[in-house]
N, C-alpha and C positions, 0 to 999 in steps of 0.2 A: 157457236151455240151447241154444237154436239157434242162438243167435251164439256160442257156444261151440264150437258142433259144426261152423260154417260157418269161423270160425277157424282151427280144431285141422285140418281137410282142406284150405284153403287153404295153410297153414305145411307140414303135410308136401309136397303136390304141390311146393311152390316147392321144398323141395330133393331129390326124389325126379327128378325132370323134368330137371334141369340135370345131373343125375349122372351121366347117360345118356351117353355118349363122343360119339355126331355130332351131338347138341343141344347140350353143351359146346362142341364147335369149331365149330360155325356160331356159337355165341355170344361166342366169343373174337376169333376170326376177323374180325369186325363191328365190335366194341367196342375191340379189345386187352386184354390180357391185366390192366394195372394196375387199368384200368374197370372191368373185369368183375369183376376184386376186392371193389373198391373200394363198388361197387354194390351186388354180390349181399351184401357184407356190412351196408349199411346195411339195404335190404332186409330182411332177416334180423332186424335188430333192431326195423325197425318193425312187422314181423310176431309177433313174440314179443310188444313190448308191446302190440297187437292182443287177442292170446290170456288177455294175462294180466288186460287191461281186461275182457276178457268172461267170466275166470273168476271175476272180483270181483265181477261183476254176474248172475253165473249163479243162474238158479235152482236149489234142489237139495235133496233129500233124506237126511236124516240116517240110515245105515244101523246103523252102531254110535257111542256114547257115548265122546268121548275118554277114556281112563285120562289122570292127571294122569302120570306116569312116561313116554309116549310122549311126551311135549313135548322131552326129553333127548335123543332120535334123532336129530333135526335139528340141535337146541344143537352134539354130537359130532362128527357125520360133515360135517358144511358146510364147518369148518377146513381137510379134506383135503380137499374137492370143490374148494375155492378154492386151495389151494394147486395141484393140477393147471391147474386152469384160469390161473392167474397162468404157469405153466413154459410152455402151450402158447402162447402168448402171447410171450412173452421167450425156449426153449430150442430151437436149431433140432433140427429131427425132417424125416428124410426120408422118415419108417416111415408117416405118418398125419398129420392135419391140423396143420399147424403152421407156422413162421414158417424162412427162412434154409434151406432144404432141400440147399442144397451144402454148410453150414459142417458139417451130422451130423458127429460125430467118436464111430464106435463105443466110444473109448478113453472117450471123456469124456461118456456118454449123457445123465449129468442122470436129470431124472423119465424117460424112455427105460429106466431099469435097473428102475425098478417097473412100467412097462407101456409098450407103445407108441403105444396110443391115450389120452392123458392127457383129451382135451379129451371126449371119447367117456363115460371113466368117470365123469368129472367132473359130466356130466348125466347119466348113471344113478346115484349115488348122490345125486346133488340128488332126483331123482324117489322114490328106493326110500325114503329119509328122510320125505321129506314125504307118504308112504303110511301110516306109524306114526299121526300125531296126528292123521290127518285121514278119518274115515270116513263120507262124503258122497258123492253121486252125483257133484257135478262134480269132484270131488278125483281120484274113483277114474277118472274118463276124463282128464283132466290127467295127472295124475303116475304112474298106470297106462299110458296112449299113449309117455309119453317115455321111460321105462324101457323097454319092449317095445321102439321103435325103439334106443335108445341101445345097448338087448345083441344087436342085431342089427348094428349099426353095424361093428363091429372084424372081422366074419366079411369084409361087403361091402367093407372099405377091402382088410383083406390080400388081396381076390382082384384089386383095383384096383392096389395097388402095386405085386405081383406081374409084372403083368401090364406095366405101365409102366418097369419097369424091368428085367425080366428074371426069371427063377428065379435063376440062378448068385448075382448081385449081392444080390436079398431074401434068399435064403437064409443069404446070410454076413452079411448086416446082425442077421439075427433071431435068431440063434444065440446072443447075451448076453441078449436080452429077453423078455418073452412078453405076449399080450395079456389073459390075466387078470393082474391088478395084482400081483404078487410070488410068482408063479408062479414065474420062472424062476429067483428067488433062493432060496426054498426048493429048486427040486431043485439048485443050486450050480451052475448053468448062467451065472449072472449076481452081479456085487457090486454092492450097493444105494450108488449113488453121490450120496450126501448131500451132498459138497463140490460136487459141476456143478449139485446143484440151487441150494447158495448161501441164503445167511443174508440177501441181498435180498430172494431171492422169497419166502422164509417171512414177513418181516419185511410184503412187500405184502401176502400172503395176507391176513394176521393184519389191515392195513389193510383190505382190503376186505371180509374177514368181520365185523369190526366197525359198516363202514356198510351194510350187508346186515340185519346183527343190527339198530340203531337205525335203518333207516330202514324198517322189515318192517313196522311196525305205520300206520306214515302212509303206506306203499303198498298194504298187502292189509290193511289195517283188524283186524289180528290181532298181538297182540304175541307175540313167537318165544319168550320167556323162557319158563324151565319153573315 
């Protein structure tokens, strides 16, 4: 449990620390901007598998008894968590983390019209999922941590983008979208644009949810099926 816990504060510090706007540009400023991508996102990834090494190996106490029924929470919502994560990845978003940030075209948002932090919800629904089937001490500080930060995430970025690009300009960006995921389509603020997201990314989604699904059990030693 202590490399868990030594993990889990390292991972956040790395990206709480660079978030920081004069720690960002002395870091940019140093490196350039491509590196410091380039970097902080490898980084990133060997930090996570860091985390997820030490949640495999954590010790931990069994709190409650899985129901066999909670195994289906994960099965369901993963589909969509991947499918965000595949759009943030491939759809450009100037709203929140994303790829291509001059091409946004409010006309044409993509995943943008169900929310504007796609890559944000995407790990808070991966986390609230894997809360369901898994009632353990080390579970509930994993997927318990990353939820807490993930639904805090969308408050800190809008006051970030805001701020970098202006009120006038966010304002008129964010008036089709909203940051809980289909918010701003229920009040008819927004039209859920299914064609920007595209029958590729669904089609990736669908690819990587499957080796996520088959490769779960020869990574975390637990197979995903219900």
């Amino acid at each position: 449990m202590a490399e868990l816990l030594i993990s889990l504060g390292v991972f956040i510090a790395f990206h709480i620390v660079p978030a920081i706007a004069p720690v960002r540009r002395v870091l940019v400023s140093a490196v350039g901007l491509k590196v410091y991508i380039v970097g902080y996102s490898f980084l990133s990834l060997a930090l996570l598998a860091w985390v997820s090494w030490a949640y495999v190996n954590a010790d931990t106490t069994v709190l409650w008894s899985q129901w066999p029924w909670t195994r289906w929470v994960p099965a369901l919502v993963m589909p969509v968590s991947c499918l965000m994560l595949v759009s943030t990845l491939s759809e450009p978003n100037a709203l929140s983390v994303g790829v291509r940030a001059d091409q946004f075209d409010p006309a044409r948002p993509g995943i943008v019209s169900i929310t504007r932090h796609p890559l944000i919800w995407a790990l808070a629904l991966w986390a609230l999922a894997h809360l369901a089937p898994n009632g353990d001490t080390a579970s509930l500080l994993l997927f318990g941590l990353f939820a807490v930060l993930a639904l805090f995430g969308p408050w800190s970025l809008d006051r970030k983008k805001r701020r970098e690009m202006g009120t006038a300009k966010w304002l008129h960006l964010t008036q089709f979208t909203s940051s809980v995921p289909f918010w701003a389509v229920v009040r008819g603020r927004a039209r859920l644009d299914l064609r920007g997201i595209g029958g590729r990314r669904a089609l990736a989604a669908g690819v990587l949810y499957l080796v996520l699904l088959l490769g779960h059990e020869w990574a975390i030693g637990v197979s995903p099926f219900p």
